[in-house]
N, C-alpha and C positions, 0 to 999 in steps of 0.2 A: 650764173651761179658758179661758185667755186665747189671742186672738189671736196671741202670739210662741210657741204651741202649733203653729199651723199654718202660719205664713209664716216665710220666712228673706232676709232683709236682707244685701247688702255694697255697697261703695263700691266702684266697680271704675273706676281712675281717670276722677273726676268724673262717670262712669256709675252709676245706682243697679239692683240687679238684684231685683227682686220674684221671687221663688218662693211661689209659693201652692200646694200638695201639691193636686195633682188637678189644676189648671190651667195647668200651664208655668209656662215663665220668660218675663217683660215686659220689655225692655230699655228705660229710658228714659233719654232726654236729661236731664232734671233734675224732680223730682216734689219739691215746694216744698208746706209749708202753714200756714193763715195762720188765723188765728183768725175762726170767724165769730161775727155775733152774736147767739149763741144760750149761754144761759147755766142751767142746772139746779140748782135747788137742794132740796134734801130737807132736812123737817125732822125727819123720821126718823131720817136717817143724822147728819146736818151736811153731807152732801158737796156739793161744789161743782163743775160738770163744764162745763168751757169745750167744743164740737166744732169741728172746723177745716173749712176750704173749702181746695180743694188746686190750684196750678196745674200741669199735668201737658205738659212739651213733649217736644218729639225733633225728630230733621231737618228733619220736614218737617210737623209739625204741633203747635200749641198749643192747649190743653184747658184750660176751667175747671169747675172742679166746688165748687158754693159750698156744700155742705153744708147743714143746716139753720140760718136766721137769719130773723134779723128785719131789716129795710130800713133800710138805714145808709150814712154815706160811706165805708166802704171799701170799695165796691163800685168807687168810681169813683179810689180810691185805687191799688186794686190793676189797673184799667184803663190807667193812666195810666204807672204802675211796670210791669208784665208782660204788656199788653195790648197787639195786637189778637187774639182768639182764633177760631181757626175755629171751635169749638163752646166754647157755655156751657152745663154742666148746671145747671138752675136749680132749687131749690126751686120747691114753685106746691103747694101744699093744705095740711089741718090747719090752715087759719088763723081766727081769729076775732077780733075788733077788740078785744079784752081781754086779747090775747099780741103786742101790736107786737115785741116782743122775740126773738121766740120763732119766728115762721113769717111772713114776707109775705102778703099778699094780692095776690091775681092779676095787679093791676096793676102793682104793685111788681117782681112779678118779671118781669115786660116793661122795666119803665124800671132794673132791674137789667142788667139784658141791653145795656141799651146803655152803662150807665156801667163794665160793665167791656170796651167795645168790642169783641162777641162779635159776628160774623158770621153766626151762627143760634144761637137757643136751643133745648135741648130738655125743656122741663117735665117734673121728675122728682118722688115722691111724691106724687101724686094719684090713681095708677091704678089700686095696688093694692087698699085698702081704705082707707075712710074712720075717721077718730078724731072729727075735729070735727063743727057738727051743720052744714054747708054740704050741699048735695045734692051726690051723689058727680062729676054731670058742671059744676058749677061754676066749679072752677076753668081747666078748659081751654078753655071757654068764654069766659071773661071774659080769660085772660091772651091767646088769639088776637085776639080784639077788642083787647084796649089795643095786642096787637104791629102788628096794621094800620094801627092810628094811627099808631106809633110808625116804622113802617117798617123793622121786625126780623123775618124768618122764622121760623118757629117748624114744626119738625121735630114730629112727633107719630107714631114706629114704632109698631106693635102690641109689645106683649108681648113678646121674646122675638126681635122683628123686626134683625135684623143693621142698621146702619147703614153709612154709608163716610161716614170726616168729611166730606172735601171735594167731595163729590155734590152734584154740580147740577141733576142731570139727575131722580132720583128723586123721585117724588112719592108723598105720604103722604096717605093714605086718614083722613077723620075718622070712624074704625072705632066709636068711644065713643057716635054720635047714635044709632043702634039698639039699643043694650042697653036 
């Protein structure tokens, strides 16, 4: 089954309505997506499979979510066009220096963070299970280091941890050093 199995879509002047069955309805200000650079090809099939990064706003908050890519100027393209963002979900694992195209490395996704002028990032794909042969706590590791440098906070919930975008106040536990 494809996804327009389970979700339903309308334009509801200049408002876009997500229904996802089982989850409610989302109301958003305008949910925008933009190509990232991350590109698939099979030579099995021939297919060709571009994934997108999305920028997600409303009243009173803007969201980027980059999808899976590889470290590019559109990071600072799309900063520059629909940027400052209170949160950037950023890729950060699966990476390996023989896939530039394909997945960042930790670093990248810290100086990601600032070229699409994200207010905090929060490192996504690295927590669940590892693909690449990095050690599983690697990358969050490394992408908090370069964000220190860089002077970008970087969010890090548990699992399943509720966040509130524009929280100042809450601090996050680096839950990952004891496993």
């Amino acid at each position: 089954m494809s996804l327009s199995n389970y979700t339903k879509r309308a334009v509801l002047g200049g408002l876009i309505s997500l229904s996802i069955i089982g989850l409610g309805t989302y109301m958003l200000g305008s949910l925008s997506g933009y190509e990232a650079k991350e590109l698939i090809k099979s030579s099995l099939t021939g297919l060709n499979t571009s994934w997108s990064s999305w920028v997600i706003t409303s009243e009173n908050e803007n969201i980027y979510f980059s999808g899976d890519s590889g470290y590019a100027p559109h990071f600072k393209e799309i900063g520059e066009k629909y940027g400052p963002f209170n949160l950037a979900l950023m890729e950060c694992g699966q990476y390996n220096l023989m896939w530039p195209d394909i997945h960042m490395m930790p670093e990248e996704t810290a100086q990601a963070g600032i070229d699409v002028r994200a207010n905090k990032i929060m490192p996504i794909h690295w927590a669940g299970f590892k693909l690449a042969l990095h050690d599983w706590k690697d990358p969050i590791v490394r992408v908090k280091a370069k964000a220190d440098e860089l002077n970008i906070e970087v969010i890090t919930p548990q699992i399943g941890q509720e966040i509130i975008i524009k929280d100042s106040v809450t601090t996050y536990l680096n839950w990952w050093k004891d496993l």
